[in-house]
Steps between C-alpha positions, in 0.01 A plus 500: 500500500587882413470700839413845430516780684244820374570817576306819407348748652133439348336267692277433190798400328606317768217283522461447109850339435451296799137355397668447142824347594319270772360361247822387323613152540868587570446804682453612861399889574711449909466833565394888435662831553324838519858732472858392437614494850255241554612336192821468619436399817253230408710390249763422765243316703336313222808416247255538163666376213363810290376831615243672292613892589352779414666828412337747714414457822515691810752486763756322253483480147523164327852601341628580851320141659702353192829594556444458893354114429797464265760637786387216704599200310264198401335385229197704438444619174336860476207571171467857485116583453497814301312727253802680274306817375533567904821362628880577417637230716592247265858550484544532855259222589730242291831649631329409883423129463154510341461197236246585319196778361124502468241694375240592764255422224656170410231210451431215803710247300804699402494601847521153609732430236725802609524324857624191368772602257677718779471223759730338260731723445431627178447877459189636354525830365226544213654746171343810639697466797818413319492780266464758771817310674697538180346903509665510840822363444524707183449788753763422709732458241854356564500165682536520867777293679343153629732381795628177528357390201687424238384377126816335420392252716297343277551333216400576145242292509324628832523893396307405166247351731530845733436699211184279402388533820516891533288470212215388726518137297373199671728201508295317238562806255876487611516130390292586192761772384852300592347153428539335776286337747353661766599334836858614364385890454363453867839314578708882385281691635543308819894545447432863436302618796763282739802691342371832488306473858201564404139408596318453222455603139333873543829587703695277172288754262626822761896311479474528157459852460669645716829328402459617196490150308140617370465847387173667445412525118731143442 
């Protein structure tokens, strides 16, 4: 079972994505928070495997509840709840810990779905998201120093799959494009997150960028 923790300040909210991922087979709604302090805190108490987090709430935004939950270790996965015409925290959210983005108006079932790929591992960050990432890094300009990380570490083979993966590509489409089976893509990306220390494939995507190995505009 997925253990998920909800956390918004909308009680309405609240209390639809619990009713709807109840209802899932593989899922278990274990808790609810109203603010992100509470998130945090019941997220230490209840271990969730995923936290559904919204952006804005009071007391502590879900950005700041990110990066706190992230500060503390474990491995609970963060899905950013979000509505883009509204927030700027994409960038920011990614470079905390958060795995993942979805709409607020996002269907039941791609909600569910959402839950499951990031209790996996696997980032889910839809093309709207990625382009205004790519906006942002553009912004920033010149890569920024990434310490104690090192790309000649891995081997040709591995940054190919890096930069397939900073193009938001699942591993299927990875194996699709190098022709190889899929187990092995999730074999180097394995290798890659262990080398480089990182969590998951959103910070992989972050990595990517901000070493400079993917440009904005390549």
């Amino acid at each position: 079972m997925i253990r998920v923790l909800i956390a918004d300040d909308q009680g309405m909210v609240r209390t639809g994505f619990t009713v709807f991922l109840s209802g899932q087979p593989d899922i278990e709604v274990v808790g609810e928070a109203a603010d992100g302090r509470e998130a945090v805190e019941r997220a230490a108490e209840l271990k969730p495997d995923v936290v559904l987090m919204d952006v804005r709430m009071p007391n502590m935004n879900g950005l700041e509840a990110t990066r706190e939950l992230m500060a503390r270790g474990g491995a609970t996965k963060v899905l950013i709840l979000t509505t883009f015409d509204l927030d700027d925290y994409v960038y920011e959210a990614l470079r905390a810990g958060a795995s993942g983005f979805l709409l607020k108006d996002a269907s039941a079932t791609q909600l569910a779905e959402a839950v499951r790929v990031v209790a996996v591992g696997e980032a889910l960050i839809a093309p709207a998201v990625t382009k205004r990432l790519i906006t942002e890094f553009a912004r920033l300009g010149s890569p920024r120093p990434v310490p104690g990380r090192r790309l000649d570490e891995l081997t040709e083979r591995e940054t190919e799959v890096l930069l397939l993966v900073a193009q938001a590509l699942s591993n299927q489409e990875i194996a699709e494009k190098l022709f190889v089976a899929e187990q092995t893509v999730k074999t180097h990306v394995g290798r890659v997150l262990m080398k480089l220390g990182l969590r998951d494939r959103a910070q992989a995507i972050v990595f990517a960028y901000e070493s400079g190995l993917v440009r904005p505009g390549e």
